[in-house]
C-alpha positions in Angstrom: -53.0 -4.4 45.0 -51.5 -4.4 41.4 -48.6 -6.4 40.6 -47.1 -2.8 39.1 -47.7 -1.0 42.3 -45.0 -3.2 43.4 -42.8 -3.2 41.2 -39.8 -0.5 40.9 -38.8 0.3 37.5 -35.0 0.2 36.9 -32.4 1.4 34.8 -28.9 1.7 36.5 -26.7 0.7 33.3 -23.8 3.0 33.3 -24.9 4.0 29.6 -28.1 5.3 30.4 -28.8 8.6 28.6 -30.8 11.3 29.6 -33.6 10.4 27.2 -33.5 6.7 28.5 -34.2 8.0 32.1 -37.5 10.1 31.0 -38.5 7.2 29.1 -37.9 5.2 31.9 -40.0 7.8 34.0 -43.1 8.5 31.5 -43.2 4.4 31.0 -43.4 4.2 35.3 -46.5 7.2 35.1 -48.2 5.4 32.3 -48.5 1.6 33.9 -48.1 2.9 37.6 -44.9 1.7 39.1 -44.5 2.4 42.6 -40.8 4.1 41.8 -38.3 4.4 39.1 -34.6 3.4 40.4 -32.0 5.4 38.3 -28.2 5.8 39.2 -27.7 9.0 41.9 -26.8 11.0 38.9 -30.1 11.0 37.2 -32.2 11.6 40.6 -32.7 15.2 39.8 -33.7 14.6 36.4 -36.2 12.1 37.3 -37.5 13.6 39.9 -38.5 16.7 37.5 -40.1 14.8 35.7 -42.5 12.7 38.3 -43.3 15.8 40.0 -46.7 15.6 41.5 -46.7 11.8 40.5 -47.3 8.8 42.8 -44.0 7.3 41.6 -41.3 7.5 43.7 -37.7 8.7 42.8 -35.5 5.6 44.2 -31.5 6.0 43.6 -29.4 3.3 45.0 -25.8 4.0 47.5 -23.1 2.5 47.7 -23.8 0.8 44.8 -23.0 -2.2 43.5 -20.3 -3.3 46.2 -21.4 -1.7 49.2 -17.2 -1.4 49.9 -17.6 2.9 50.3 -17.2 4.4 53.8 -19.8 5.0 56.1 -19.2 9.1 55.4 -19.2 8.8 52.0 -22.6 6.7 51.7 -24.1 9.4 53.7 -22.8 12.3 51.9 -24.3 10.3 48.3 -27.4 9.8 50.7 -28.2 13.2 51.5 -27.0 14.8 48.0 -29.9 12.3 46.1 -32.6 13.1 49.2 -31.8 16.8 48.8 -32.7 16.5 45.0 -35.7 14.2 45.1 -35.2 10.9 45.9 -37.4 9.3 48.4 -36.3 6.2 48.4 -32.7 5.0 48.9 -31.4 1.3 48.6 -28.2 0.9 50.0 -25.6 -2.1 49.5 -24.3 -3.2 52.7 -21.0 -4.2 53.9 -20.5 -7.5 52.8 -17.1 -8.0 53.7 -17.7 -6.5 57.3 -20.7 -9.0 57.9 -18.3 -11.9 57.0 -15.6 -10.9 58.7 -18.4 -10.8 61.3 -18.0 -7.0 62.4 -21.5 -6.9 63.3 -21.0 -3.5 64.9 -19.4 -1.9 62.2 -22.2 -3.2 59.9 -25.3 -1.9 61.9 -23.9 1.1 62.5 -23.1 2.2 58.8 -26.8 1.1 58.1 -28.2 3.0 60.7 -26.3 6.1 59.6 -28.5 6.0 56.3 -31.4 5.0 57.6 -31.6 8.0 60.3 -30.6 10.5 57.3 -33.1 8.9 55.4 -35.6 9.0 58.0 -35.2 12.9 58.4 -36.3 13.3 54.9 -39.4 11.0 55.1 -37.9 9.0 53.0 -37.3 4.4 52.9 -34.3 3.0 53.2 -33.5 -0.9 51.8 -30.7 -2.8 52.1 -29.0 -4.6 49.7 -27.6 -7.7 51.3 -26.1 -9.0 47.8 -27.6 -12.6 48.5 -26.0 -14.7 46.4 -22.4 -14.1 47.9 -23.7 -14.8 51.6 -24.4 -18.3 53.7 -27.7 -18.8 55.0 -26.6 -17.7 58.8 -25.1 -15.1 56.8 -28.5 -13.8 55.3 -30.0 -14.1 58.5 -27.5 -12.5 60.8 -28.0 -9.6 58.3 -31.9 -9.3 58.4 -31.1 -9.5 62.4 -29.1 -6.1 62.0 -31.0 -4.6 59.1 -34.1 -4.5 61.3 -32.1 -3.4 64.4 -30.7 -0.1 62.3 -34.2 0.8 61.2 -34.0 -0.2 57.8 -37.9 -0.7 55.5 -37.0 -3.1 53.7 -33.9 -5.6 53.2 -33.2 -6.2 49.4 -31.7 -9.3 47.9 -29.0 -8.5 45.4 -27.9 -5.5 43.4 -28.1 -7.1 40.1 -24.7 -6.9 39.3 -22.9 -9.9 40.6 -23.1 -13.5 40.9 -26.9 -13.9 41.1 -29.7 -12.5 41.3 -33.2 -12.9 43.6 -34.5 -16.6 44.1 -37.4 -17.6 45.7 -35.4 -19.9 48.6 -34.0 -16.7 49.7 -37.2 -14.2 49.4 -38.5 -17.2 51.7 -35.3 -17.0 54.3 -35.5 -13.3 54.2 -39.3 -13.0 55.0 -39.0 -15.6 57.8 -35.8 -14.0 59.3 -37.8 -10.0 59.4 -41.1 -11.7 59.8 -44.2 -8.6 58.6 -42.1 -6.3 60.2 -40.7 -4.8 57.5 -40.2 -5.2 53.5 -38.8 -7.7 51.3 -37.5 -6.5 47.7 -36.5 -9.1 45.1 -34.1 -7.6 42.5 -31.5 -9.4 40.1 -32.9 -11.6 36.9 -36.3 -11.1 37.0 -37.4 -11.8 33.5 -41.0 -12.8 33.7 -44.0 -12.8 34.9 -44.1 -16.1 36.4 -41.2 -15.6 38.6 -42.1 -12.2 39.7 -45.3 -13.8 41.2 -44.0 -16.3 42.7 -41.5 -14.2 44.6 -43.9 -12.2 45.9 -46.1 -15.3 47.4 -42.5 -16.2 48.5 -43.1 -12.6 50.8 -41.6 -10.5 48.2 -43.3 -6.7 48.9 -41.4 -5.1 46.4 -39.7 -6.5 42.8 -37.0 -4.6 41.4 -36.8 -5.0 37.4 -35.5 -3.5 34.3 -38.3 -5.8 33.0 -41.3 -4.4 34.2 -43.6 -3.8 31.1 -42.7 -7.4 29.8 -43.4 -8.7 33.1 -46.3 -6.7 32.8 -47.2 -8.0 29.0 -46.0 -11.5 29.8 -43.5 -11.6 28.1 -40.0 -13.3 28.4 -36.9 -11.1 27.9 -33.5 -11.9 28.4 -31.8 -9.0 30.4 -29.9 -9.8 33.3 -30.9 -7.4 35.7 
């Protein structure tokens, strides 16, 4: 398998044009990304243009804090699947896992996931890594895989760290082959790309992909 089947092609600024999206797109058809991951607003736009591809549409919900109710995840959900999305990463509840509201946590996962599901569509889940304890990550790989979830994700991007290798490690031993692991947040290179996914990364979620691609080193943060 290629190293850019694997990797999702990002762009979720919150100055993204329209012509930054379809490059974003045309870039993901020509080196054959396995999905472009745009903000829910530009889901219907990139899914125009990948028509017919084998790249996916991926939005994210939630997103970045994963602090939006249940109903309104849902509602963002099903508006993205309903214009072409096909895969949906979610941020979790992160303040409801620490406050140890298991419940409340598994169940707003699995009202995603089983909307997902009824459009034939995957569901990750953004655990935001970097502001959790190791039992933490664990206990939420526990409930990520219990709700139904593909894959469970490592960080959004957008707060105090990104995706390291220790927890792609943790996160593939907790979920064991069941399901996927997605690295996302700071991947710069080609190096650490690869060594996240012999970590048991499945997926790699960049803004970075061509220069991971190229071999090059760049300098964005997400």
């Amino acid at each position: 398998m290629s190293l850019a089947s694997l990797i999702d092609h990002t762009w979720l600024k919150p100055e993204a044009t329209k012509a930054d999206i379809a490059r974003l797109c045309h870039e993901a058809q020509t080196h054959g990304f396995a999905a472009v991951c745009v903000n829910p607003i530009w889901v219907s736009h990139a899914a125009r243009i990948l028509a017919g591809c084998g790249t996916a549409v991926c939005t994210v919900i939630g997103f970045p804090l994963g602090a939006t109710t249940t109903e309104v995840k849902v509602y963002e959900a099903r508006q993205a699947l309903e214009n072409g999305a096909r895969e949906i990463d979610m941020v979790m509840a992160v303040g409801q896992l620490k406050d140890r509201d298991f419940s409340f946590v598994e169940a707003d996962i699995q009202s995603v996931v089983n909307l997902t599901h009824q459009y034939k569509a995957l569901c990750k889940v953004i655990i935001e890594a970097a502001l959790l304890t190791d039992d933490e990550k664990v206990q939420a790989c526990t409930i990520i895989q219990a709700a139904g979830a593909d894959f469970v994700k490592t960080s959004t991007g957008f707060s105090q760290g990104g995706a390291t290798v220790r927890d792609v490690v943790l996160l593939r031993q907790s979920v064991g082959p069941a399901i996927g692991v997605k690295a996302s947040g700071g991947i710069r290179s080609r190096e650490t790309a690869e060594q996240l996914i012999a970590a048991g990364a499945t997926r790699i979620g960049t803004s970075n992909g061509i220069a991971i691609l190229q071999d090059r080193q760049v300098s964005s943060t997400y």
